[in-house]
C-alpha positions as CSV (number, residue, x, y, z in Angstrom):
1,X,107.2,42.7,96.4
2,X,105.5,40.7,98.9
3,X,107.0,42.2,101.9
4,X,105.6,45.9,101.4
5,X,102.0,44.0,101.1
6,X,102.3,42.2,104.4
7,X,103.5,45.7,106.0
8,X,100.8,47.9,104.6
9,X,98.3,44.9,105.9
10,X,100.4,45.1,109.7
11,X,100.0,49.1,109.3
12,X,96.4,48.7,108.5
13,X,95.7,45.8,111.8
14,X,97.1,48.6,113.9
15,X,95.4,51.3,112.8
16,X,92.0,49.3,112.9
17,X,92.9,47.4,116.5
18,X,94.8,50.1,118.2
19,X,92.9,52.0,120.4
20,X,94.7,54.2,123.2
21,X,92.6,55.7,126.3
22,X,94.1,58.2,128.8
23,X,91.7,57.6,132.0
24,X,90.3,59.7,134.3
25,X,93.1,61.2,136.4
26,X,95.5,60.9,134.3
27,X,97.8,64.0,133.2
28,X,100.2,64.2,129.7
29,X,102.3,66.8,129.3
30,X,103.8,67.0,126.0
31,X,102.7,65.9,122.4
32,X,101.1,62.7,121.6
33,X,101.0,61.0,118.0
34,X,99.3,57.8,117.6
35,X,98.5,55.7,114.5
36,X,95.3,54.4,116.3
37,X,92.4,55.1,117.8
38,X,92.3,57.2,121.0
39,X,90.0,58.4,123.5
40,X,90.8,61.3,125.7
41,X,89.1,61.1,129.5
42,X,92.1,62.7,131.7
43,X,94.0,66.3,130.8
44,X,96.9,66.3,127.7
45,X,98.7,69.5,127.8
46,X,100.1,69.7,124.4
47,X,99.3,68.8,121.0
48,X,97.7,65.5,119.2
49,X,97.9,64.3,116.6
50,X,96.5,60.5,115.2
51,X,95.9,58.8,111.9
52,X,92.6,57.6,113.3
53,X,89.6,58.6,115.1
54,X,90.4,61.3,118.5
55,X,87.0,61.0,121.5
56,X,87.2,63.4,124.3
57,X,85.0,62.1,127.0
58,X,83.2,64.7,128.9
59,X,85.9,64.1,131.7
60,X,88.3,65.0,128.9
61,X,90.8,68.0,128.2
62,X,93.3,68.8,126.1
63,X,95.2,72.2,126.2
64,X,96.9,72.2,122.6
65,X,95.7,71.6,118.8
66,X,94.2,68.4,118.0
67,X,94.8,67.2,114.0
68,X,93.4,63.5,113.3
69,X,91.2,61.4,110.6
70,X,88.0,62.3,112.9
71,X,87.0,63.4,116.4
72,X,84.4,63.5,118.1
73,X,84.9,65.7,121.3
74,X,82.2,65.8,124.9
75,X,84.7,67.9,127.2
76,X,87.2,70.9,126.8
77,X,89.8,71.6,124.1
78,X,91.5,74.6,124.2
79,X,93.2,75.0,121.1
80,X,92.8,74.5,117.2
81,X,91.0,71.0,115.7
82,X,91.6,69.8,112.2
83,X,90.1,66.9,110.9
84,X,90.2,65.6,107.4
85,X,86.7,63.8,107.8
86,X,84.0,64.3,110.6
87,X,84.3,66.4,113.1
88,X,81.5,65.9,116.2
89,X,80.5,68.5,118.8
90,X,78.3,67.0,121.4
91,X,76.0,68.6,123.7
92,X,78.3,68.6,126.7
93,X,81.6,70.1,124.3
94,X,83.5,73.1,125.0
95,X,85.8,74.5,121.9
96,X,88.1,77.4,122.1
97,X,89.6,77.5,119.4
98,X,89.7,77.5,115.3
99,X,88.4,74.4,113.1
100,X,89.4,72.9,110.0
101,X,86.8,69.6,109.1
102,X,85.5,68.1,105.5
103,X,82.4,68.0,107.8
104,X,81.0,69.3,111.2
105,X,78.1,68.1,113.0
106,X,77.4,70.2,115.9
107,X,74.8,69.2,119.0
108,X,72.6,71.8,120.5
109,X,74.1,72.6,123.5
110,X,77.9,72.3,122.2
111,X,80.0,75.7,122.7
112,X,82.3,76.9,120.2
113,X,84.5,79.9,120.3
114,X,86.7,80.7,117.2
115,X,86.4,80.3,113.7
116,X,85.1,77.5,111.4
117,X,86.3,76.4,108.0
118,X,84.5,73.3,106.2
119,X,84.5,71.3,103.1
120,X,86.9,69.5,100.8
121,X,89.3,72.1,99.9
122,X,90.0,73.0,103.6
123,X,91.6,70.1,104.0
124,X,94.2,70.2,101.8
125,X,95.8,71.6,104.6
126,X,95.4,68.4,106.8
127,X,96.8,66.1,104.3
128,X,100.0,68.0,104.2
129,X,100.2,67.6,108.2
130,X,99.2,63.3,108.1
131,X,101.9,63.5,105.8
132,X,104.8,64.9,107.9
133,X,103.1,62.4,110.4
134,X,104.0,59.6,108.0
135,X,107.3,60.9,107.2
136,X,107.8,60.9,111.0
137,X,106.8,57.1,111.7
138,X,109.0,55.8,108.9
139,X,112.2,57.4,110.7
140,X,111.2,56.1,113.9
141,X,110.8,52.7,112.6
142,X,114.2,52.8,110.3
143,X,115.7,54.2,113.4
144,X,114.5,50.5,115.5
């Protein structure tokens, strides 16, 4: 009884402190899944996916889909973005690629090539991704 509290409030500290960055110069090839925050300013060749907020720095560039709580994205992404909250395009951001966001704030400037789906009911979709995520991070921790 008091044990699942104190791990939902660990799960909740990391989700709120964790915050990954891939620098400048740095190259990833292969998925990444995080539970935390991460920001994006070197070159990930394959898919991400977090439980938290995604940034792509203007240095930034990931070649793969992106699925996370929120993103906000400055540099390249070539390949689909879902997000189950806000979705940001700033001025310097180049998409190529479909999106799936609750909302999506786009910056004059910001270039987008593919096709756009917003609101509530597009995310049903998401939910059913976070959720294999979740699935995922409970076998990995049974598993240590």
């Amino acid at each position: 009884m008091f044990r699942k509290k104190k791990e939902d409030a660990i799960k909740g500290e990391q989700k709120a402190g964790a915050i990954n960055i891939v620098g400048v110069g740095t190259q990833i090839k292969g998925d990444l899944e995080t539970s935390g925050d991460i920001r994006i300013d070197g070159k990930i060749t394959g898919n991400l996916l977090s439980k938290a907020k995604v940034v792509i720095g203007q240095t930034g560039e990931v070649n793969g889909n992106i699925h996370s709580d929120s993103a906000e994205v400055s540099g390249l992404v070539n390949g689909n973005i879902s997000s189950s909250e806000t979705l940001y395009l700033k001025a310097t951001a180049q998409v190529n690629g479909d999106i799936v966001s609750n909302k999506l704030v786009v910056e004059n400037g910001a270039n987008f090539t593919g096709h756009c789906q917003t609101g509530l009911s597009q995310t049903k979709s998401i939910s059913e991704k976070k959720k294999i995520f979740d699935v995922r991070a409970e076998r990995q921790e049974a598993t240590a």
